[in-house]
C-alpha positions as CSV (number, residue, x, y, z in Angstrom):
1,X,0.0,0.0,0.0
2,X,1.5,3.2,-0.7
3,X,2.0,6.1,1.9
4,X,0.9,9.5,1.3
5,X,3.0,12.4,2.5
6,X,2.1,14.8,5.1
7,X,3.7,16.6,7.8
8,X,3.8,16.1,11.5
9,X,0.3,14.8,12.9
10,X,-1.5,18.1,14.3
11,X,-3.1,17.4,17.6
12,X,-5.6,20.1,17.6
13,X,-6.8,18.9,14.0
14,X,-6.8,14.8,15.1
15,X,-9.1,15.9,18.4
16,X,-11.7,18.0,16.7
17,X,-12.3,15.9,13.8
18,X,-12.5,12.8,15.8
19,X,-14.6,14.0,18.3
20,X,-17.3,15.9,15.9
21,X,-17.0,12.4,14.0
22,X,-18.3,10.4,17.3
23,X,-20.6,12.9,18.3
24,X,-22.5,12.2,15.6
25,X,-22.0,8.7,14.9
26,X,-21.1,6.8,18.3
27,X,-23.4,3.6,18.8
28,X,-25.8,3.5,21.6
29,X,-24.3,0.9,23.6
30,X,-25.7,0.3,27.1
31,X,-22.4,0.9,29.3
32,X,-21.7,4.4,27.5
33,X,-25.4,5.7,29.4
34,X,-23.8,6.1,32.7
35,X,-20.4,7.4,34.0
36,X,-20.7,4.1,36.7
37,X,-16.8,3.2,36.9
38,X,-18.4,-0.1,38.1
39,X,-20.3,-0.7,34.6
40,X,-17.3,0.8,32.7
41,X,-15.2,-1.8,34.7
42,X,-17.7,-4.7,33.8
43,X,-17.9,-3.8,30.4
44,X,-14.5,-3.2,29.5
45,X,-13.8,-6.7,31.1
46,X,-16.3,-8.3,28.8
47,X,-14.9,-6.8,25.8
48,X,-12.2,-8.1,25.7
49,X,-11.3,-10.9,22.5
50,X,-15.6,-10.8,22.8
51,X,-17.5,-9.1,20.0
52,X,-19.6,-6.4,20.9
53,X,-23.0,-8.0,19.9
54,X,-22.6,-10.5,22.0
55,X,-21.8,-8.6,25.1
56,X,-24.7,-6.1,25.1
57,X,-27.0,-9.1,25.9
58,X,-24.7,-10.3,28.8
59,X,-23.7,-7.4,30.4
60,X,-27.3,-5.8,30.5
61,X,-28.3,-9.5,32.3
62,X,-25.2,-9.0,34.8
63,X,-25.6,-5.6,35.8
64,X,-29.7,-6.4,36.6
65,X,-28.2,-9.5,38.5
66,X,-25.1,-7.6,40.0
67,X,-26.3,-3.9,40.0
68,X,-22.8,-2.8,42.4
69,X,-19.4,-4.3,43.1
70,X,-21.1,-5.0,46.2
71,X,-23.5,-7.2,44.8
72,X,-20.8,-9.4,42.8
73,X,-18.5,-9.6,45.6
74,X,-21.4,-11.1,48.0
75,X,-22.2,-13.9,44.9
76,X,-20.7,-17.1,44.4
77,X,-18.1,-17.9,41.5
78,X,-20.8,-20.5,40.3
79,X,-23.4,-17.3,39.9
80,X,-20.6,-15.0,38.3
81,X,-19.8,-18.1,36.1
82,X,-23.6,-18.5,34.8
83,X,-24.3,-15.0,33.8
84,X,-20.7,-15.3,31.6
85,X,-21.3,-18.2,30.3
86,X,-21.6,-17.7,26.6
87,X,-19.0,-14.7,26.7
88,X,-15.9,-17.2,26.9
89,X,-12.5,-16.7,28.8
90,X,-14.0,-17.4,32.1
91,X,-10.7,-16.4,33.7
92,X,-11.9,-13.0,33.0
93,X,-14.9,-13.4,35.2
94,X,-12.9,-15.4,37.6
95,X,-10.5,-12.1,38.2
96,X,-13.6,-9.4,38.2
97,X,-15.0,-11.7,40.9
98,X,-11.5,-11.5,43.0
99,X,-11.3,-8.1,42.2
100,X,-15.2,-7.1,43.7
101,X,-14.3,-9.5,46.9
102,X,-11.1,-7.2,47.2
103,X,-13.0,-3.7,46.9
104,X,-15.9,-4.8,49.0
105,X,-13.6,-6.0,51.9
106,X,-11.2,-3.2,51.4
107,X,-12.2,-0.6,50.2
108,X,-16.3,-0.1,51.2
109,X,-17.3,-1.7,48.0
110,X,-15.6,1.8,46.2
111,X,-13.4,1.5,43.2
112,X,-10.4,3.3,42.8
113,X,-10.3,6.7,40.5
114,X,-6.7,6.6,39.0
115,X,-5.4,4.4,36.4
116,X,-2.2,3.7,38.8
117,X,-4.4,2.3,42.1
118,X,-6.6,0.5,39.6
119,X,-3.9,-1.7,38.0
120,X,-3.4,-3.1,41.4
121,X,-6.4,-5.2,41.3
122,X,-6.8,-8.5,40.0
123,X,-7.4,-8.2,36.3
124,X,-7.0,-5.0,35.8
125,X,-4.2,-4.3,33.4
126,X,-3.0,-0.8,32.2
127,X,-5.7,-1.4,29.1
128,X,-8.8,-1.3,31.5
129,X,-7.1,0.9,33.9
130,X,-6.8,3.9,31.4
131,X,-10.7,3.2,30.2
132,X,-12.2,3.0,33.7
133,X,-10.0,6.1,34.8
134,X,-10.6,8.4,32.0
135,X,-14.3,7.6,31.0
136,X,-15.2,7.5,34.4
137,X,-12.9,10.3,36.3
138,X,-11.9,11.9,33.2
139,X,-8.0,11.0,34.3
140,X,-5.9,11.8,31.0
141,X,-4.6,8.1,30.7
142,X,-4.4,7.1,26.7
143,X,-6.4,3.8,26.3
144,X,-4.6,1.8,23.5
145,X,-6.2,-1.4,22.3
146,X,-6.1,-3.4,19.4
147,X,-8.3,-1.2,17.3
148,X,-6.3,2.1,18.8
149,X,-3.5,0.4,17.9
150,X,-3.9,-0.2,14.3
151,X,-5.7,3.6,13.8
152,X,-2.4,4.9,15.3
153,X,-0.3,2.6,12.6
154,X,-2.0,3.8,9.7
155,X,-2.2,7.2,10.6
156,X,1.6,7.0,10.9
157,X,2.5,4.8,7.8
158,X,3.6,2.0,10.4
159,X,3.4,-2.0,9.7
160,X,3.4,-4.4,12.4
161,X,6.5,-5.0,13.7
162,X,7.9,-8.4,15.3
163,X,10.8,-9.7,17.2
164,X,12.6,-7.3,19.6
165,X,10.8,-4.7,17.7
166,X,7.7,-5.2,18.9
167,X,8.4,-3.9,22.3
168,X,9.8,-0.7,20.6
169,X,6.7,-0.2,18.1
170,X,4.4,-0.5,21.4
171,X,6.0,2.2,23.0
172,X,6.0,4.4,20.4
173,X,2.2,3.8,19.4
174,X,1.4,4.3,23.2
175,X,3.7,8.1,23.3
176,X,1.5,8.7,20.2
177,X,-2.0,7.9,21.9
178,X,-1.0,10.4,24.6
179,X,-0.1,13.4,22.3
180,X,-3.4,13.4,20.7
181,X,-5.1,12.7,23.8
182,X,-7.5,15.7,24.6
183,X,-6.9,16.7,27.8
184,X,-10.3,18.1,28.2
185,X,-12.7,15.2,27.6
186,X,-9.9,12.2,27.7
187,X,-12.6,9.6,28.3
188,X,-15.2,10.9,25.0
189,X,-11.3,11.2,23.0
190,X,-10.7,7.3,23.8
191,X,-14.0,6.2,23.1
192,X,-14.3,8.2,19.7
193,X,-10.7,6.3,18.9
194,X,-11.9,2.9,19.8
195,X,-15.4,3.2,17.7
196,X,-13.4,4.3,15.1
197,X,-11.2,1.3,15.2
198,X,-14.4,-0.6,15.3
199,X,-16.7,1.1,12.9
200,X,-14.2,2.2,10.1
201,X,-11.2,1.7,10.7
202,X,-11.4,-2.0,9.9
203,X,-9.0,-4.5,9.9
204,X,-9.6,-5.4,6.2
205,X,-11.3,-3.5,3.7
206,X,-10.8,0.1,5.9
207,X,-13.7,2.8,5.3
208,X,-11.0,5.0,4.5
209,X,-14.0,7.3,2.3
210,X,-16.2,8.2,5.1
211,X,-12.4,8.5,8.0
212,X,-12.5,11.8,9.8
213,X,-8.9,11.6,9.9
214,X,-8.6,10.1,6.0
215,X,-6.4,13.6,5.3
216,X,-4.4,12.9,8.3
217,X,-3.5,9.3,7.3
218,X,-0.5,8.2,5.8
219,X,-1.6,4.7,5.0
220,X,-5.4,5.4,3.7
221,X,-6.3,1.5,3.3
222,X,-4.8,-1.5,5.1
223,X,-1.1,-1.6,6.2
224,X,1.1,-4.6,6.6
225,X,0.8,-6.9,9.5
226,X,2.3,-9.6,10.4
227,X,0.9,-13.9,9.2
228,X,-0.9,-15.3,11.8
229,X,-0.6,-18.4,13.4
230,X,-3.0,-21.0,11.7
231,X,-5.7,-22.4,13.3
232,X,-5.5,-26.0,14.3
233,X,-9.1,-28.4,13.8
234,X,-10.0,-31.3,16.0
235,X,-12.9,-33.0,16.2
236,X,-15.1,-34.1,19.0
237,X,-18.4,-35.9,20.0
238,X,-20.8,-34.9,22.4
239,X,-23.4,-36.9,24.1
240,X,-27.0,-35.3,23.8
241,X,-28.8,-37.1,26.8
242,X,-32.7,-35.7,27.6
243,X,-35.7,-36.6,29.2
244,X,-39.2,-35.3,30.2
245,X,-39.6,-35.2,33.8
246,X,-43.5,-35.2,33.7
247,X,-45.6,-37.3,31.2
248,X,-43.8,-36.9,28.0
249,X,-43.5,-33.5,28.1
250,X,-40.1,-32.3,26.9
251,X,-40.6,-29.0,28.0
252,X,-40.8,-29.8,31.7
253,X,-37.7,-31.5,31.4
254,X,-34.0,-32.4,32.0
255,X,-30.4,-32.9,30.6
256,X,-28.0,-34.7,31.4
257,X,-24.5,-32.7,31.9
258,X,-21.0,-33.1,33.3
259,X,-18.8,-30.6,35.2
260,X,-15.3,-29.9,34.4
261,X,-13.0,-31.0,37.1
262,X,-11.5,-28.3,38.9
263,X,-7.9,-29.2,38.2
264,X,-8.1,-28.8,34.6
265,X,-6.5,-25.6,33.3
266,X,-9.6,-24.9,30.6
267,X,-12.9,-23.8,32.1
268,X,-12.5,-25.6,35.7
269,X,-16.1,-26.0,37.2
270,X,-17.8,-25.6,34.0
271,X,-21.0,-28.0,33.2
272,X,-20.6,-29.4,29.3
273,X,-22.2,-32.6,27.1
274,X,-20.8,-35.5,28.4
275,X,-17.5,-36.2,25.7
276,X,-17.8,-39.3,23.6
277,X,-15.1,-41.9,23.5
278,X,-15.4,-41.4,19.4
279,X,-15.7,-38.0,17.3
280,X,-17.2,-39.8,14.8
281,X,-21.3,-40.6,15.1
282,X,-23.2,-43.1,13.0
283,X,-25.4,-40.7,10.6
284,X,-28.8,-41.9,12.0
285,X,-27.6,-41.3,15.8
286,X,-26.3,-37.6,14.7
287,X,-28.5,-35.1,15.9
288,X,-26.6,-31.9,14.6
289,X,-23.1,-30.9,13.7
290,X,-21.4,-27.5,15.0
291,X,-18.4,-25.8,14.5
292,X,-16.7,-24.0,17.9
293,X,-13.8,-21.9,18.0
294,X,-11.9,-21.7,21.1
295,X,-8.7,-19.7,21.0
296,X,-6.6,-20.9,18.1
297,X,-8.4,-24.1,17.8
298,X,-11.3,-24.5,15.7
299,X,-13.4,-27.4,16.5
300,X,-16.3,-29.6,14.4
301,X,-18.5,-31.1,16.9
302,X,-20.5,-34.0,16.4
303,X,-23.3,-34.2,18.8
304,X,-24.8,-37.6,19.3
305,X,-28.7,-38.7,20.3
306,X,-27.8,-40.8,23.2
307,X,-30.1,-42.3,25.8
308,X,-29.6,-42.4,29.2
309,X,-28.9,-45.9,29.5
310,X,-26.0,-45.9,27.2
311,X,-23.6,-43.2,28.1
312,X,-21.6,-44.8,30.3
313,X,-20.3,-47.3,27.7
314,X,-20.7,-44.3,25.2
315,X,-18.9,-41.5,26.9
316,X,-15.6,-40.7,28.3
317,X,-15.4,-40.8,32.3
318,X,-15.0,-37.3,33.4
319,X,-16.5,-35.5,35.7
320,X,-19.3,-35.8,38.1
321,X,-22.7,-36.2,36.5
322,X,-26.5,-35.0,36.9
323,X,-29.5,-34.4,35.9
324,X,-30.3,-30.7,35.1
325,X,-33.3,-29.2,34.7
326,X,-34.0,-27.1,31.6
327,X,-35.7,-24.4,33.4
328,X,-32.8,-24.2,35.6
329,X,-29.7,-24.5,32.9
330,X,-29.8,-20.1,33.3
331,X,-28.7,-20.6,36.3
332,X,-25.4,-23.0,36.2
333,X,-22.0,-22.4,34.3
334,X,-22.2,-24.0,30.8
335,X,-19.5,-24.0,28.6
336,X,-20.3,-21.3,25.3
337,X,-20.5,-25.1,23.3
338,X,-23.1,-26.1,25.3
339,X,-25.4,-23.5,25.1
340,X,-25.0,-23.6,21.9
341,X,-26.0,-26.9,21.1
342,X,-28.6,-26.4,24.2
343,X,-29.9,-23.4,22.4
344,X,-30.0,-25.6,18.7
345,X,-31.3,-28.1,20.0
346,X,-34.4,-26.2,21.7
347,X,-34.1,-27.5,25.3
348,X,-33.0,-23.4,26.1
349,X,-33.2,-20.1,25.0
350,X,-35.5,-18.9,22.5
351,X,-35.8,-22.7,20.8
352,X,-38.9,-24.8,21.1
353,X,-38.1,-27.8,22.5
354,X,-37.7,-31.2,20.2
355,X,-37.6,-34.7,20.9
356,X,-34.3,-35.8,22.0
């Protein structure tokens, strides 16, 4: 891609464009109708490697189920892990848990309002700690993410760099975030460079016609970045075990899950589809095929009709085992593959039920 010459970004010029830009074209997005550092702090955490369709949904359920950090501190891990469940990374919610126990018991449920004393919770890297400071406080802390990140490359005609400079490039996108950070509305100036990250500023196939900052940009398209690593496939099989607990009635009815032991370094405590010994499922026992991405492995499920009586030859021994009912499956940890395939398969959610 070629580079376009220009001078020396102008501050002044980056902040007012920018600005008038998201004034007029920032989503409505549920965290950004209250200065709460406590939502700011929730949402922010959810955000992260989580697209922002799918967190609207889950962070307006946990703030109506944990309005304060009081609230979340006084819940158990298993309730903070039920309302996340679907968002992924459950170490994240793990940490915001910690972090809520820590500010109730140490701090009369208040959060901190600098970027420096919030770093020193759980979770809280210097990322988070900028956003909650500044949008909240309106601390002048530069919040660089992955979207700031590439704006900042682009605007400056930088690729990615790797190796040892890396560390060199980060610094020098970081100095750059906080000499066009407007001093005066820090929080609104972070926000307006993250939606346009988001929005326009794509990572393929850049808006560059409809940038505020096109005339300001070096790059004006896509810049070079680095190969990722590829992502790996498996394959799996999961046992789909139901049964009505009343007449034949689906409805009013239960599922048969496992939980994840508690030693295991991916989603401890989590409640899944028993595993089946085989990936592979005989075409008349197959009840749906998914595909599941978690990290950088990519993964085609194979979910199997099993009954009740067989999955103990069927499935691999793991962890302990019950019966779950579907009215209550809202209110346990499931793996994001689980209530997906719950959700398919109509036993929760939106579906209608179907015969298992």
């Amino acid at each position: 891609m070629p580079r376009h010459k220009r001078g020396a970004l102008n501050a002044e010029v980056v902040r007012g464009h920018l600005l008038g830009w998201y004034a007029a074209n920032q989503r409505d997005l549920p965290w950004r109708r209250s200065r709460d550092p406590y939502f700011i702090w929730v949402s922010e955490i959810m955000l992260q490697q989580t697209r922002v369709a799918v967190v609207i949904d889950r962070f307006e359920a946990f703030v109506r189920q944990f309005p304060s950090v009081t609230a979340l501190a006084r819940a158990t891990e298993q309730e903070v892990l039920a309302l996340w469940s679907g968002l992924g990374y459950y170490r994240r919610a793990r940490m915001l848990h910690q972090a809520a126990k820590f500010v109730a018991t140490h701090r009369h449920g208040r959060l901190p309002q600098t970027a420096e004393e919030l770093r020193e919770l759980p979770g809280i890297g210097p990322y988070t700690a900028a956003a909650i400071a500044s949008i909240a406080h309106g601390e002048s802390e530069a919040v660089v993410d992955g979207n700031v990140e590439r704006v900042l490359c682009r605007l400056e005609g930088w690729d990615e760099a790797g190796g040892k400079g890396a560390m060199e490039q980060r610094r020098k996108i970081q100095e750059l975030a906080g000499q066009l950070l407007d001093p005066d509305r820090p929080g609104d100036f972070n926000q307006a460079m993250m939606e346009l990250g988001a929005t326009v500023c794509l990572p393929r196939n850049p808006q560059c016609l409809v940038c505020p900052l096109a005339k300001a940009c070096k790059t004006r398209g896509e810049h070079k970045t680095l190969p990722r690593s590829p992502m790996q496939t498996k394959a799996v099989g999961h046992a789909l075990t139901a049964r009505p607990v009343s007449d034949d009635a689906l409805a009013d009815g239960e599922v048969l899950l496992e939980q994840r032991p508690a030693a295991t370094s991916v989603m401890p405590g989590m409640w899944q589809l028993p595993v089946l010994r085989e990936a592979e499922v005989p075409a008349g026992e197959l009840r749906m095929m998914v595909r599941h991405s978690i990290m950088q492995i990519t993964y085609t499920v194979r979910v199997r009709a099993v009954a009740a009586k067989d999955v103990a030859a069927l499935a691999v021994k793991g962890g302990k085992r019950r019966w779950v009912r579907l009215e209550d499956l809202e209110s346990i940890p499931l793996t994001g593959l689980t209530r997906k395939v719950l959700i398919r398969a109509g036993l929760m959610g939106g579906g209608s039920p179907t015969a298992v």
